[in-house]
C-alpha positions as CSV (number, residue, x, y, z in Angstrom):
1,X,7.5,-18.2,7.1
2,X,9.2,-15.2,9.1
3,X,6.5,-12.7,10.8
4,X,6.3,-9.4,8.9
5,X,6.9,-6.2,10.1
6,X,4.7,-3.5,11.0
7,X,5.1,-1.5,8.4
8,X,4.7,-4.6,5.8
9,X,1.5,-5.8,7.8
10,X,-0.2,-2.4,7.2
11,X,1.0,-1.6,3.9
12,X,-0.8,-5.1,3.4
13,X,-3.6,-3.9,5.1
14,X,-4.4,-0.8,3.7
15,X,-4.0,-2.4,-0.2
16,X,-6.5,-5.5,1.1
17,X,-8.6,-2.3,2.1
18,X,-8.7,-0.2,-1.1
19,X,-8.9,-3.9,-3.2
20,X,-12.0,-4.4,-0.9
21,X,-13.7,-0.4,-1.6
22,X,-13.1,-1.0,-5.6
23,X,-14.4,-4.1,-5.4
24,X,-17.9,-2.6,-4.6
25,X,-17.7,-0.5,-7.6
26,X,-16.1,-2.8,-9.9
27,X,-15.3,-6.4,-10.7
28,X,-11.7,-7.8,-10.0
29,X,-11.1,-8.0,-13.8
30,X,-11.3,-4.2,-14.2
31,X,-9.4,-2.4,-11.3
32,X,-6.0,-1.9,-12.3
33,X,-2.8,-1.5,-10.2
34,X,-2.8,2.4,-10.3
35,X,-6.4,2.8,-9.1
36,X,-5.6,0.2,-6.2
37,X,-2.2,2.3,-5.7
38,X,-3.8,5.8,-5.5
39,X,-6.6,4.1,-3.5
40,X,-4.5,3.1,-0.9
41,X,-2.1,6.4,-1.3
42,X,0.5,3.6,-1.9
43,X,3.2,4.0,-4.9
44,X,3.2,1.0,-7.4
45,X,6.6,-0.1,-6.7
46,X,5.5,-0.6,-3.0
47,X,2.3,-2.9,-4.5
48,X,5.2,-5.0,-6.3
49,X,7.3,-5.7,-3.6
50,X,4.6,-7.9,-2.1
51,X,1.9,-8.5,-4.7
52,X,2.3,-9.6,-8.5
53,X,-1.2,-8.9,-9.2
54,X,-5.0,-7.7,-8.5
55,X,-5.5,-11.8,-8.1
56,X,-2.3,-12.2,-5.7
57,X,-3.9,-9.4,-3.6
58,X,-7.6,-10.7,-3.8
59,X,-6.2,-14.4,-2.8
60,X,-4.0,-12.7,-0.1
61,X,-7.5,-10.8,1.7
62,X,-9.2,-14.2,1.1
63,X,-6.6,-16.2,2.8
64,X,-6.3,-13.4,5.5
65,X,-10.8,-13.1,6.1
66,X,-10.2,-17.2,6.4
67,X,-7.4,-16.8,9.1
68,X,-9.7,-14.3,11.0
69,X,-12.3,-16.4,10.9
70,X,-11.3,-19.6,12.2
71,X,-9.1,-17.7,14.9
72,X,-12.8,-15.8,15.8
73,X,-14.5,-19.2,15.6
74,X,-11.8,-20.7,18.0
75,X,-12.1,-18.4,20.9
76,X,-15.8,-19.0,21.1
77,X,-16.3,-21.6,24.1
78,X,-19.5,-23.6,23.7
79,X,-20.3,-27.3,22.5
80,X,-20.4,-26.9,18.9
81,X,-24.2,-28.6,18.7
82,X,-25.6,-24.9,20.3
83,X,-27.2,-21.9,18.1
84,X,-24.5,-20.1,20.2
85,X,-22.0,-20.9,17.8
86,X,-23.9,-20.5,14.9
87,X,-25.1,-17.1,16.3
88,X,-21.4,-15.7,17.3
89,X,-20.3,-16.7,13.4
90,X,-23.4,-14.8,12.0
91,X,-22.7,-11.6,14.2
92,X,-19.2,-12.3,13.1
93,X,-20.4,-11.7,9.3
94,X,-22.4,-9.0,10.3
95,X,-19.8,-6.7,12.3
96,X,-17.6,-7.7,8.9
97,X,-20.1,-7.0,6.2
98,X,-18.2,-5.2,3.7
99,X,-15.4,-8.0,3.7
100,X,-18.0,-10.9,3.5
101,X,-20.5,-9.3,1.3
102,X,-17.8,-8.6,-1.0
103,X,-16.0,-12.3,-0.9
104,X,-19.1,-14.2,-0.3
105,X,-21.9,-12.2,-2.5
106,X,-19.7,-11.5,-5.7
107,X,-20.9,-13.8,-9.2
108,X,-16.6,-15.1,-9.4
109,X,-16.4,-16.0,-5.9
110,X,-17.2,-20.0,-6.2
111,X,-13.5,-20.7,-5.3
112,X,-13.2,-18.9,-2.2
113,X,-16.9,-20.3,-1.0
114,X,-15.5,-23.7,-1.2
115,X,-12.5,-23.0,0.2
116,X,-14.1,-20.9,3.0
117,X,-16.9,-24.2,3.7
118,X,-13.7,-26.3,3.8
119,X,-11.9,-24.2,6.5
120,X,-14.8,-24.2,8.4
121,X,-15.4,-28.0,7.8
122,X,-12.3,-28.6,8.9
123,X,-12.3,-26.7,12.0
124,X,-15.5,-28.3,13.4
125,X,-15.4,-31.8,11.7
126,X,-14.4,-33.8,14.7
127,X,-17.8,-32.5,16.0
128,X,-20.1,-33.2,13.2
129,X,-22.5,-35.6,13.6
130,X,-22.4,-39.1,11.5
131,X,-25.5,-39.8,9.5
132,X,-24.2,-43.6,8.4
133,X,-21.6,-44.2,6.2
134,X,-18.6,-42.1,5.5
135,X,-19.9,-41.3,2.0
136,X,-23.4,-39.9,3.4
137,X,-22.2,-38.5,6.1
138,X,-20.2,-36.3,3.5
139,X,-23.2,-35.7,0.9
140,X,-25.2,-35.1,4.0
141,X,-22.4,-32.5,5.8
142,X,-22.1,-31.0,2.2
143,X,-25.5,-30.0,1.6
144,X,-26.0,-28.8,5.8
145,X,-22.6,-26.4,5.0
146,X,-23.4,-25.3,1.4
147,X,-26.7,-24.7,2.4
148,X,-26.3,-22.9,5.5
149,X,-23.8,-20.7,3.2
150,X,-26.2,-20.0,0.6
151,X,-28.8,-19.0,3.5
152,X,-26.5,-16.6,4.8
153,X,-25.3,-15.2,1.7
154,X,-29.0,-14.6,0.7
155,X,-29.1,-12.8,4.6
156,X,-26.4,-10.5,3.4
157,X,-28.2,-9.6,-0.1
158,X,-31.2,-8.9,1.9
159,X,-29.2,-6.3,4.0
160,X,-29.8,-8.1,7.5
161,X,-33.5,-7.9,7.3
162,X,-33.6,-10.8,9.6
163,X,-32.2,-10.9,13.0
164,X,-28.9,-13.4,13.8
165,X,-30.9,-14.8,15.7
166,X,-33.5,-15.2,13.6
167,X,-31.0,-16.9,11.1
168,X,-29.1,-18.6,13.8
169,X,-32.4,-20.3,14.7
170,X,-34.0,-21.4,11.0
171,X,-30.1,-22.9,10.6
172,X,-30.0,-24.9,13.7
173,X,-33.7,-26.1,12.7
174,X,-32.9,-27.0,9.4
175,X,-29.8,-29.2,10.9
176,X,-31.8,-30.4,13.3
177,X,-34.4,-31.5,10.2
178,X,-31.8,-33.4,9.3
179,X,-30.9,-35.4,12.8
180,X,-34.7,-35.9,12.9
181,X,-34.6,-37.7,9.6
182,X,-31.0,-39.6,9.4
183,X,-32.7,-42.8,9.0
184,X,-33.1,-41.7,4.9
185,X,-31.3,-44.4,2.6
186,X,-29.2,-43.9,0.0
């Protein structure tokens, strides 16, 4: 795919941004194309030439708060078993609350959730532990990432009332839980 240009790159940006603003007043479903236009003090032909939709948008800032992510998560030099990690990715949502608490928090957003535990799944599966077999090593990974997610989605809702590190902490200790206890049978 060829790079885009500046001006495509922040035309991008600034209707990701205005999507992101009506998104706290509204559901998806109910901003239109004008409102996202005027928003972002864009025309609507300019929304057309790289969007077909309120949904091609909203998949595009997904896609992009994924990209972000992992790149963030990359650059972050530690062994991947350390509450360093897990505290650089909650500081991470925090310094980004509008875009997660929007993506994350909303009732529709199931699909990117799952996507978003996948892209993180896959950036740090080689370092996963193994708790047995393949298959409960994957229930077992499943409900340590779904539940972690849910944990910090609550931590959001709650408007930070706990520190990261607080939350870094509890999450490392509830893995750890898990570790302690690998010898449960299926």
């Amino acid at each position: 795919m060829p790079t885009e240009n500046r001006r495509t790159q922040m035309t991008k940006l600034l209707l990701r941004t205005a999507l992101i603003e009506l998104m706290q007043e509204k559901p998806i479903t109910q901003i239109t194309i004008r409102a996202l236009c005027e928003k972002a003090d864009l025309n609507r032909t300019t929304f057309y030439l790289h969007y077909t939709d309120q949904m091609a948008l909203l998949e595009d800032a997904e896609r992009q708060v994924m990209e972000q992510t992992v790149e963030h998560m990359k650059h972050i030099h530690t062994d991947r078993r350390t509450t360093k990690l897990v505290l650089a990715f909650l500081e991470y949502v925090k310094k980004n609350d509008l875009m997660f608490r929007t993506l994350l928090c909303r009732d529709d957003s199931e699909s990117f959730r799952r996507r978003f535990v996948e892209e993180l799944r896959h950036l740090i599966g080689s370092e996963l532990p193994m708790y047995g077999d393949d298959t409960r090593t994957q229930y077992v990974l499943s409900f340590l990432m779904y539940g972690s997610l849910y944990v910090i989605i609550h931590w959001i809702e709650s408007g930070y009332k706990e520190s990261t590190e607080q939350i870094a902490k509890l999450l490392f200790e509830l893995s750890d839980s898990i570790d302690e206890n690998h010898d449960l049978h299926m």
